[in-house]
C-alpha positions in Angstrom: 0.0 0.0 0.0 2.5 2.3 0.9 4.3 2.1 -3.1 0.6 3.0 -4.0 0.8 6.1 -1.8 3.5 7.4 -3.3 2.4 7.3 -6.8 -1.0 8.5 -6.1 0.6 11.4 -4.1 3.2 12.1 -6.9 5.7 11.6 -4.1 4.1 13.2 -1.5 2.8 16.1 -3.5 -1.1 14.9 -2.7 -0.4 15.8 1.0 -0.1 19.3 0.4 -4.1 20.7 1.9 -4.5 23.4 -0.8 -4.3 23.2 -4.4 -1.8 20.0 -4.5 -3.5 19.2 -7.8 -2.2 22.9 -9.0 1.2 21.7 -7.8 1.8 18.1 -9.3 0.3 19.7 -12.4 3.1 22.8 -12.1 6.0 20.0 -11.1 5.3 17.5 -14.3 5.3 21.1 -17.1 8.8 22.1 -15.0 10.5 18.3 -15.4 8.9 18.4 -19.0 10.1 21.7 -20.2 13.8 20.2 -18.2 14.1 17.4 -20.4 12.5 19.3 -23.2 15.0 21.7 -23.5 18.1 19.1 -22.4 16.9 16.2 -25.2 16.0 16.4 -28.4 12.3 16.1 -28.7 11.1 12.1 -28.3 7.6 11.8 -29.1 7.4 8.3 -28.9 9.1 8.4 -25.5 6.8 11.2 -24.2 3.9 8.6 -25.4 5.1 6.3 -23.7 5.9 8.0 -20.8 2.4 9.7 -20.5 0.9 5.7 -21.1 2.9 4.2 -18.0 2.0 7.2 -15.9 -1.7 7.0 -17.1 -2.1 3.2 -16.7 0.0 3.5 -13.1 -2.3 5.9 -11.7 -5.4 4.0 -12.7 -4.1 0.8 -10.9 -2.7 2.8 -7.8 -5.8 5.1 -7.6 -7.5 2.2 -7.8 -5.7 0.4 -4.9 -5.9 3.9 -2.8 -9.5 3.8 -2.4 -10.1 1.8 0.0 -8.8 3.4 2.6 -8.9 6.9 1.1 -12.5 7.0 -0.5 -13.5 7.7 -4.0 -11.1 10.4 -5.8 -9.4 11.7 -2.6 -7.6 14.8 -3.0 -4.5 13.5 -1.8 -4.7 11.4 -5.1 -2.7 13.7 -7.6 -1.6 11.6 -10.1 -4.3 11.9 -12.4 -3.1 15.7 -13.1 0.4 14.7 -13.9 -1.4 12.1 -16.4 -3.4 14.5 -17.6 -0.7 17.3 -18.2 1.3 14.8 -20.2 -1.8 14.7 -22.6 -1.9 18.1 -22.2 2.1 18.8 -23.5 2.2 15.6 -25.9 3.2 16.3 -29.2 3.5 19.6 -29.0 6.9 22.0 -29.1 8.5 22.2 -25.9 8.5 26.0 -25.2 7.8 28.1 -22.1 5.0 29.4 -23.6 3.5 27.0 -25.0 4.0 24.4 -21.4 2.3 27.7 -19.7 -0.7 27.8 -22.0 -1.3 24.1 -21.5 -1.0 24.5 -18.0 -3.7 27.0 -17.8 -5.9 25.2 -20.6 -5.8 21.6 -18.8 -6.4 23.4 -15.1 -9.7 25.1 -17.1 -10.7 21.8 -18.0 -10.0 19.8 -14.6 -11.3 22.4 -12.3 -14.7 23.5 -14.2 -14.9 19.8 -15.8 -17.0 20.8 -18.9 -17.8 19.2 -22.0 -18.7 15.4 -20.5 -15.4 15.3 -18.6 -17.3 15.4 -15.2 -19.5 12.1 -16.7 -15.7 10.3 -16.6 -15.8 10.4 -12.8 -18.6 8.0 -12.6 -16.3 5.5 -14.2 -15.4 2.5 -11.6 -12.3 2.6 -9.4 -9.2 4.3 -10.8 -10.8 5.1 -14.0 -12.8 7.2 -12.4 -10.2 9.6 -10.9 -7.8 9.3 -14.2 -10.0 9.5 -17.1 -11.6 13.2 -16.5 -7.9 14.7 -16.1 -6.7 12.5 -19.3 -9.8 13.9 -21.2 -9.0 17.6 -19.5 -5.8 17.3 -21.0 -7.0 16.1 -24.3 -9.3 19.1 -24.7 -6.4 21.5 -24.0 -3.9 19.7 -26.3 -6.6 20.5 -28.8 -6.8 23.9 -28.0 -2.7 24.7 -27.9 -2.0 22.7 -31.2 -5.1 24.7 -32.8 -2.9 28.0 -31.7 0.1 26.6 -32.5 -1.6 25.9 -36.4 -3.0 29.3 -36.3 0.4 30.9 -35.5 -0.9 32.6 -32.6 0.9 30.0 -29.7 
């Protein structure tokens, strides 16, 4: 249990009482925009990346709630997974990692367009899938800016 604690809580992120989701979200754009700018750009290895985190979360989220209820707020894992949508495929500029960042936080905290329906999903599916499809509404959103010229 206590492996699953530490990647729900993004390694101890989740225990932080106010806006912890805000902060893993904030920690995954900085160690992406790090390796970013260090590597040349892998898109295969950022999918494959953002699958392993995705598919991580929903089985620790999943283990978590037992003892934690359904979509604690200590569980912050699901914002990292859904930032990586957010930032996959795209250029790996400060501007562009801040207008995800604001994008996929628009989409997690107001949960329009069916992502709140994604919550009703069983176990860890629940708590992943409305951040993964918050993050694919803002990767829509920052590549249809980037095409436009105007990200």
């Amino acid at each position: 249990m206590r492996t699953h604690k530490i990647i729900t809580t993004t390694f101890g992120i989740g225990y932080i009482s106010r806006g912890g989701g805000t902060v893993a979200a904030i920690f995954l754009v900085l160690c992406w925009y790090a390796v970013g700018v260090a590597l040349p750009q892998n898109y295969m290895a950022q999918l494959a990346l953002t699958l392993f985190i995705t598919l991580l979360g929903i089985w620790s989220a999943g283990k978590v709630e037992a003892e934690w209820g359904k979509d604690s707020s200590k569980v912050v894992i699901d914002e990292v997974a859904g930032m990586c949508v957010s930032l996959l495929f795209l250029p790996v500029t400060w501007q562009v990692c801040l207008v995800s960042l604001i994008l996929f936080r628009f989409f997690d905290i107001l949960k329009p367009l069916f992502i709140r329906k994604t919550e009703n999903l069983p176990g860890g599916w629940g708590v992943m899938m409305d951040d993964v499809l918050s993050g694919v509404y803002a990767n829509i959103i920052a590549s249809t800016l980037i095409f436009f010229k105007v990200l």
